[in-house]
N, C-alpha and C positions, 0 to 999 in steps of 0.2 A: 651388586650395587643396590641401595638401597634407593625407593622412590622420592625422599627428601634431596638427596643426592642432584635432580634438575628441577628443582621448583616446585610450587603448588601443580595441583594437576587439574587443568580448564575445568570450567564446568559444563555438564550435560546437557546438550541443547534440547529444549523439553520441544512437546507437540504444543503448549500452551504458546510458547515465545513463536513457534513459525507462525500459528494462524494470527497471532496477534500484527506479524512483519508482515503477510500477506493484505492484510486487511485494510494497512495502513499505506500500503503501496495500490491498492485502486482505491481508495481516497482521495490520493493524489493523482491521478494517472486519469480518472474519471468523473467530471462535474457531474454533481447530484440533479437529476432530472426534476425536482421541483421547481431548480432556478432557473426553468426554461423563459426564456423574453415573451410576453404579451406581444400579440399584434398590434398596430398603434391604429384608432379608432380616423377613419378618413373627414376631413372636416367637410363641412358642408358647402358647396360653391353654385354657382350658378354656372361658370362658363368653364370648361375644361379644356379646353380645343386650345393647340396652335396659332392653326387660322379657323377660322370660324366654318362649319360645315354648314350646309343648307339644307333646311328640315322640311318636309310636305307642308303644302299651302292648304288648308281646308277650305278655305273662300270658295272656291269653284267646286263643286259635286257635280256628277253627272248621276240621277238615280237608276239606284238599284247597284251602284258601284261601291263600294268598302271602301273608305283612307282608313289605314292603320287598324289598329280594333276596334274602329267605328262605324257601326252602318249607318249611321248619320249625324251629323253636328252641324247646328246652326246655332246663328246670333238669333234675340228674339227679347224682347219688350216684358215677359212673364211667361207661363206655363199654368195650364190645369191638369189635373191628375183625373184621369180615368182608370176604372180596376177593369181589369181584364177579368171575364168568368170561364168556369168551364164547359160553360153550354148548360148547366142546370142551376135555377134558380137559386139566390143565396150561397152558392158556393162561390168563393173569392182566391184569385191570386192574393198572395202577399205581397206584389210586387207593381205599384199602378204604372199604367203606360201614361208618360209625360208629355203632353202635347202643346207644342209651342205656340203662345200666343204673339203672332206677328213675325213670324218665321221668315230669314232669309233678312231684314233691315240692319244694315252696317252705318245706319246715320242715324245721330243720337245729339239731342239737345243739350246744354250746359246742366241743366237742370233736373237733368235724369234721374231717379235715385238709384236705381242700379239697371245692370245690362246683365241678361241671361246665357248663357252658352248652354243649351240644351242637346243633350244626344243620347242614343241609343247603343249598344254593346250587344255583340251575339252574349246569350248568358255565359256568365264568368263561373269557372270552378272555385275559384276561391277569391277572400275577398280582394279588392285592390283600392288604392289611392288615389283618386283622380284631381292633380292641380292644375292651378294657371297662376301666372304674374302674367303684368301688363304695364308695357312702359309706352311713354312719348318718344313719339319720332321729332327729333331737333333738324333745324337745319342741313340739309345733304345727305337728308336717311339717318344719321346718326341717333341710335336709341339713349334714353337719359340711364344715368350711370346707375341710377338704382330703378327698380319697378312703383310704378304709381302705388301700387296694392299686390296682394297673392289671396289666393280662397284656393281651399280641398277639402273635396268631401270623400268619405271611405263609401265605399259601394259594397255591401255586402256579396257573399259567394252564389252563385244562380240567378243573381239581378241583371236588369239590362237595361234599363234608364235609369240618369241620374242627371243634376246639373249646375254648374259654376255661378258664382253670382260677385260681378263686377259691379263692386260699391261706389256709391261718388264719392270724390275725395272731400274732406273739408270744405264748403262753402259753395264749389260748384265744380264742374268737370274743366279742367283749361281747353281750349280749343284747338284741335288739329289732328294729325293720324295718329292713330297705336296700332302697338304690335301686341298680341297675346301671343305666350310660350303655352304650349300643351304639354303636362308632363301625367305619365301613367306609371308607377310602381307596386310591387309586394305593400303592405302594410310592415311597419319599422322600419322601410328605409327611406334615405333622404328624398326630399320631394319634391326638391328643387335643384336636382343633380343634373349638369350637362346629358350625363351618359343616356337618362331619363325620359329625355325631352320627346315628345312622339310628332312633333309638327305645331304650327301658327295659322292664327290668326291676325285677322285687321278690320278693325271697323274706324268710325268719324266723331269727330264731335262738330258739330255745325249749329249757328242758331236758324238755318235752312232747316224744317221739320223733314222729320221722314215720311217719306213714301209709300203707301199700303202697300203690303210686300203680300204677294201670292198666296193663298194657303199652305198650309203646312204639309208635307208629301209624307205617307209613310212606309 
């Protein structure tokens, strides 16, 4: 019997046609690892919480006692800069220690130009971000929806004073309590992040002057 006899005869499945069938079946079978999804960048918030957590009060110090990464944080009227030496002539830290002028006063005239938050840090390995926002206390404690102001300053790595500087608003300061939020992060990240927040503050606005407040402790 001849081979025309059942038809054409298939043709020879080459090496060329499998790897091309294999090739195309994890194609399909396997999303190509470049269209992996970005993580979505977290927006910036102030208040993260549920209910609201309650954060260390700085107001009260006891010395020689640490809140948080600070061995000391007071309100204060300005600050002078002393350098630290090393015990020999002309040789200078890079780093001057910040001594608060008027240390300790939480009452403050309309007419302030700015209010200091001055403090101290054992020194830092690396750099960090030190902010504050400060809102009005409304009736029944109630803080205003937004912060009157925010200031941060980056602290370079091995430093240990640094300090805040609460601006007057517009025309004069309004009259009655605030609250300052303390927040301390990495440099690039958010600065005004709940998660962030390391404790508060409170001082006054009064046309009652303040009060010589103690020397400054160090």
């Amino acid at each position: 019997m001849s081979v025309s006899d059942h038809g054409p005869t298939p043709p020879a499945v080459t090496m060329t046609m499998l790897i091309l069938a294999l090739v195309s079946f994890v194609g399909i079978g396997f999303p190509s690892i470049s269209h992996a999804r970005e993580l979505m960048t977290p927006k910036e918030q102030s208040e993260t919480e549920v209910d609201p957590t309650s954060s260390p009060l700085f107001d009260t110090q006891k010395k020689g006692v640490p809140q948080s990464i600070f061995v000391w944080i007071k309100f204060a009227k300005g600050f002078e800069e002393e350098w630290d030496s090393f015990g020999r002539k002309g040789w200078y830290t890079q780093d001057p220690r910040l001594k608060p002028i008027g240390a300790g006063t939480t009452v403050f005239t309309p007419d302030t130009p700015a209010i200091y938050i001055v403090f101290e840090v054992a020194p830092l390995e690396d750099p960090a971000q030190f902010s504050a926002q400060w809102f009005l206390e409304e009736e029944g404690g109630k803080l205003s929806e937004t912060p009157i102001g925010k200031d941060a300053l980056e602290v370079p790595g091995h430093s240990r004073y640094g300090y805040l500087e609460l601006k007057r608003p517009d025309g004069a300061w309004p009259k009655g309590n605030y609250l300052v939020k303390i927040y301390v992060t990495p440099l690039g990240q958010q600065p005004f992040h709940a998660a962030n927040q390391v404790g508060t503050m409170r001082f006054t606005i009064s046309d009652q002057p303040a009060q010589a407040a103690p020397a400054a402790q160090k």
